[in-house]
KOLKOLDO-536419 format. One record per residue (C-alpha): residue number from 0; residue in three letters; chain; x, y, z. Coordinates in steps of 0.001 Angstrom, whole numbers, plus 500000, padded with zeros to 6 digits. Example, Ala and Ser with C-alpha at 12.3 -4.5 7.8 and 13.67 -1.06 7.14 Angstrom:
<site nr="0" rest="ALA" kette="A" xx="512300" yy="495500" zz="507800"/>
<site nr="1" rest="SER" kette="A" xx="513670" yy="498940" zz="507140"/>
This chain:
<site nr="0" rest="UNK" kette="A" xx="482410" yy="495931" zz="494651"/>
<site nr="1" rest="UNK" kette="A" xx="485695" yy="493853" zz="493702"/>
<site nr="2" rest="UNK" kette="A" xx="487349" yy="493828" zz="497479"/>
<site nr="3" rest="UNK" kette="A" xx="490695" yy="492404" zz="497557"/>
<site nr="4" rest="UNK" kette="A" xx="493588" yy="492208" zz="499570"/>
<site nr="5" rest="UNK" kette="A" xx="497150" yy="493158" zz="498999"/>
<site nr="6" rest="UNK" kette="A" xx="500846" yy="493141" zz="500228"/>
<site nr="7" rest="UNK" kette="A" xx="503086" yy="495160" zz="498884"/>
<site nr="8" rest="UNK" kette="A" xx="507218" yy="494422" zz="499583"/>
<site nr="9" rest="UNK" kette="A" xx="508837" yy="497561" zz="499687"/>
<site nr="10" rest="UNK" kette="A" xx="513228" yy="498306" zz="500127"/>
<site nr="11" rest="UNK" kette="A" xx="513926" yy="498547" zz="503935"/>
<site nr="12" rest="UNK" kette="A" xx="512336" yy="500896" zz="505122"/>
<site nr="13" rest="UNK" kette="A" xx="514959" yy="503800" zz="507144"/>
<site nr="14" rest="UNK" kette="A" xx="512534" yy="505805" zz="509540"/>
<site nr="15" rest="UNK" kette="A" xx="509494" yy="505512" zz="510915"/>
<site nr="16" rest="UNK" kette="A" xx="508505" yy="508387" zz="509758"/>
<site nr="17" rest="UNK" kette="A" xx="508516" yy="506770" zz="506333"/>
<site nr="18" rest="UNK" kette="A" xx="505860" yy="504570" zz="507827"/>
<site nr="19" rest="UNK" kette="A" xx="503463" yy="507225" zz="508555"/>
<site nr="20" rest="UNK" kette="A" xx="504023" yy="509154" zz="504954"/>
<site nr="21" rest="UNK" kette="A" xx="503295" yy="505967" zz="503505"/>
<site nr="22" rest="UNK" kette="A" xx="500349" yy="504912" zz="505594"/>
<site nr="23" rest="UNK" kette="A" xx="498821" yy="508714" zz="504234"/>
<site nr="24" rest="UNK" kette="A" xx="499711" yy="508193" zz="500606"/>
<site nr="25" rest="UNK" kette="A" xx="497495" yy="505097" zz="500648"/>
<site nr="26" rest="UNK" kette="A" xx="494752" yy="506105" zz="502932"/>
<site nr="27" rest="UNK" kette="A" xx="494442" yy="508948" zz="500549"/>
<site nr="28" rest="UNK" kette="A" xx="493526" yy="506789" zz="497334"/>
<site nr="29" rest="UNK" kette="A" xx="489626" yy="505980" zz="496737"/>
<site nr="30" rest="UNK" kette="A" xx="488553" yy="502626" zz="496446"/>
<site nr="31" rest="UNK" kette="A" xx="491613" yy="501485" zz="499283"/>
<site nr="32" rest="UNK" kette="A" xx="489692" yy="500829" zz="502939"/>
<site nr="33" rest="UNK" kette="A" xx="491206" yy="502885" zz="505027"/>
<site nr="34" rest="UNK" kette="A" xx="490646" yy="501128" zz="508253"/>
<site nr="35" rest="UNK" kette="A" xx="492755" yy="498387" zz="506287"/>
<site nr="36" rest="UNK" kette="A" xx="496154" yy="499721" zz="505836"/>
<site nr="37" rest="UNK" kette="A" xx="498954" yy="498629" zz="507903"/>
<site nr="38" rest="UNK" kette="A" xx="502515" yy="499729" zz="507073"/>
<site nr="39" rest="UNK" kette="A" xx="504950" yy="497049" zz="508629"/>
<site nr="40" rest="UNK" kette="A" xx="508469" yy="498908" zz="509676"/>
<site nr="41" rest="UNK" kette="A" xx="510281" yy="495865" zz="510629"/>
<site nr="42" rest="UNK" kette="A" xx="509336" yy="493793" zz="507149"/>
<site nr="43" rest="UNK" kette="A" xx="508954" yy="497100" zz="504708"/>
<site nr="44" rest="UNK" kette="A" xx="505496" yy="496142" zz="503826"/>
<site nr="45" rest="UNK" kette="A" xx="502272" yy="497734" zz="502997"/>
<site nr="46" rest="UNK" kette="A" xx="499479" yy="495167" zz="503333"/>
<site nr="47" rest="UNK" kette="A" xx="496022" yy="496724" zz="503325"/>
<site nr="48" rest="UNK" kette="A" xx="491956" yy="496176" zz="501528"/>
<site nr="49" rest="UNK" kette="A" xx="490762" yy="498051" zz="498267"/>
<site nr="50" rest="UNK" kette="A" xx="487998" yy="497529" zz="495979"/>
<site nr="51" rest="UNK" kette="A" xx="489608" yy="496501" zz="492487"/>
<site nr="52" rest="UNK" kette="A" xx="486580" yy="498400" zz="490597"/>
<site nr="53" rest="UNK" kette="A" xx="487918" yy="501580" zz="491955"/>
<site nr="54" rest="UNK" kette="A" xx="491426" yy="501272" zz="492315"/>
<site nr="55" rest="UNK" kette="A" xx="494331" yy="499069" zz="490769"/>
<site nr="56" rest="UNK" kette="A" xx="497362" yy="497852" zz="492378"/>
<site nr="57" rest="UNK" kette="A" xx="499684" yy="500168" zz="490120"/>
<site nr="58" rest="UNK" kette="A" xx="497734" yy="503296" zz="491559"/>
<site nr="59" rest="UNK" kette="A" xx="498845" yy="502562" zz="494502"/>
<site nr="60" rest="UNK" kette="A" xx="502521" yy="501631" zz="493565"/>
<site nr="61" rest="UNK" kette="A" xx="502823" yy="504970" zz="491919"/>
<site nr="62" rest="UNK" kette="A" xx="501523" yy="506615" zz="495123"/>
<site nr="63" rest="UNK" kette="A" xx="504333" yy="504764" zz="497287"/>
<site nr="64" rest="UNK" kette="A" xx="506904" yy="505337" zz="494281"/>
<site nr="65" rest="UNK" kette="A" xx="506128" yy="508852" zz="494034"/>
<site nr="66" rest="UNK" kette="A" xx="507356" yy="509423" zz="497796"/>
<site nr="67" rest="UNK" kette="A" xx="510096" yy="507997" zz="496728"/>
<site nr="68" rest="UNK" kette="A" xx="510052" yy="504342" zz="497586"/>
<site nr="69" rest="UNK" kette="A" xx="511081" yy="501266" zz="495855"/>
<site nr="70" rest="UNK" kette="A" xx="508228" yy="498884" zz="495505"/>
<site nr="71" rest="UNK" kette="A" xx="509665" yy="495486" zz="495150"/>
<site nr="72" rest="UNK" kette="A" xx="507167" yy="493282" zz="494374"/>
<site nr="73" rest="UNK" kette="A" xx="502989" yy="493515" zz="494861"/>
<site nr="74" rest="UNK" kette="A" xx="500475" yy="490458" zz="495577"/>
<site nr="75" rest="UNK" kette="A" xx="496940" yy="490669" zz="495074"/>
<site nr="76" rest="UNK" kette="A" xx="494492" yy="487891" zz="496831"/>
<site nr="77" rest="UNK" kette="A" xx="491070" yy="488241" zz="496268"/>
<site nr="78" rest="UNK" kette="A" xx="488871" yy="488674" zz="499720"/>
């Protein structure tokens, strides 16, 4: 298991609904720890766990840009 540890800057975020659809999106990929994810309304970002064997970073960009949000830039730290 590759755990690491991203934040992912996202456009301002309107609702917080948005936050919840988002938080789901990511919860939802395997290999991402679900107990990790924490959408931040007042910043716009998505900062959360996954193990890098299972999942990539881009998975989970195309999961937040298929909703329809602009991912601005991703960082990846390992854990």
């Amino acid at each position: 298991m590759k755990v690491k540890g991203a934040t992912i800057q996202l456009e301002t975020l309107a609702c917080p609904s948005c936050v919840q659809k988002i938080e789901k999106a990511t919860q939802s990929l395997a290999g991402v720890d679900k107990d990790s994810v924490k959408v931040m309304f007042n910043s716009s970002k998505v900062k959360f766990d996954f193990d890098a064997e299972k999942v990539s970073i881009e998975d989970v960009e195309e999961a937040i840009t298929a909703l329809g949000y602009v991912v601005i830039k991703s960082q990846v730290k390992d854990k």
